[in-house]
N, C-alpha and C positions, 0 to 999 in steps of 0.2 A: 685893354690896350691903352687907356687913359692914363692908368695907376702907372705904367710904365717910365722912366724917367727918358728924358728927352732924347740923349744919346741913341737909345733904342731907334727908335722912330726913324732912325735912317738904314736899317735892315730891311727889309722885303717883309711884308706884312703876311704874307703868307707864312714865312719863316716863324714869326711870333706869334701869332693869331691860331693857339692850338687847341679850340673851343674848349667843351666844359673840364676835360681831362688834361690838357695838353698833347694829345695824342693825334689830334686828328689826320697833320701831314704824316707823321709818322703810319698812321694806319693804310694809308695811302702807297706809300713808298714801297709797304710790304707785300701788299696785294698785286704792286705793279712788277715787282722786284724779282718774281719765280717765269715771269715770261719775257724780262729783259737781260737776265743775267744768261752768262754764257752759263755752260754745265760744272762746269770748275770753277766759278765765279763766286766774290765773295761779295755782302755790303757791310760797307763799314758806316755808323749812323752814331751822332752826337744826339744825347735827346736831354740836357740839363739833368735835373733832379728829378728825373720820370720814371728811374729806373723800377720802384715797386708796384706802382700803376703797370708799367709795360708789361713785368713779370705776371701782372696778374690778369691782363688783359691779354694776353697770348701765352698761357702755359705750358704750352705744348712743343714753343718753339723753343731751341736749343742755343739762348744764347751765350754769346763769350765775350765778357766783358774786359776791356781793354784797360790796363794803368795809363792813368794821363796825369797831365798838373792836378788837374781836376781828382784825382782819388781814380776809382775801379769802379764807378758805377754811373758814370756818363756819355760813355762809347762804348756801342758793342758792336759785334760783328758776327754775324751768320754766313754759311758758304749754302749758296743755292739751292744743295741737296739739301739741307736741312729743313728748308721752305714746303711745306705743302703743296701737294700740285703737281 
């Protein structure tokens, strides 16, 4: 969080603060995400330059990554069923 330039630091620390992998909220999010979403429900989730960490820390999930300014591999999105649970 230090290394961070100053800008940052007026984001929500939670938001940036994604321990050793950068994954942590995002792990969170998914876990909570299969008993919040409706049935038909989608989430759509920014996770920077995480995307091969993520793929490789949940293989299983189906996701569908979204074109943004950012490129194809900084937003994805899962629909509920996909989620385990």
């Amino acid at each position: 969080m230090r290394a961070l330039p100053r800008e940052y630091r007026h984001e929500p620390r939670l938001a940036l603060a994604g321990g050793a992998d950068g994954l942590a909220l995002v792990r969170r999010i998914l876990a909570e995400s299969k008993h919040r979403l409706a049935p038909e429900g989608v989430l759509v989730c920014e996770i920077g330059h995480n995307r091969r960490t993520l793929e490789k820390a949940f293989p299983r999930l189906p996701f569908v990554w979204l074109e943004t300014s950012a490129g194809a591999g900084s937003v994805f999105m899962l629909e509920r069923k996909g989620l385990a649970g």
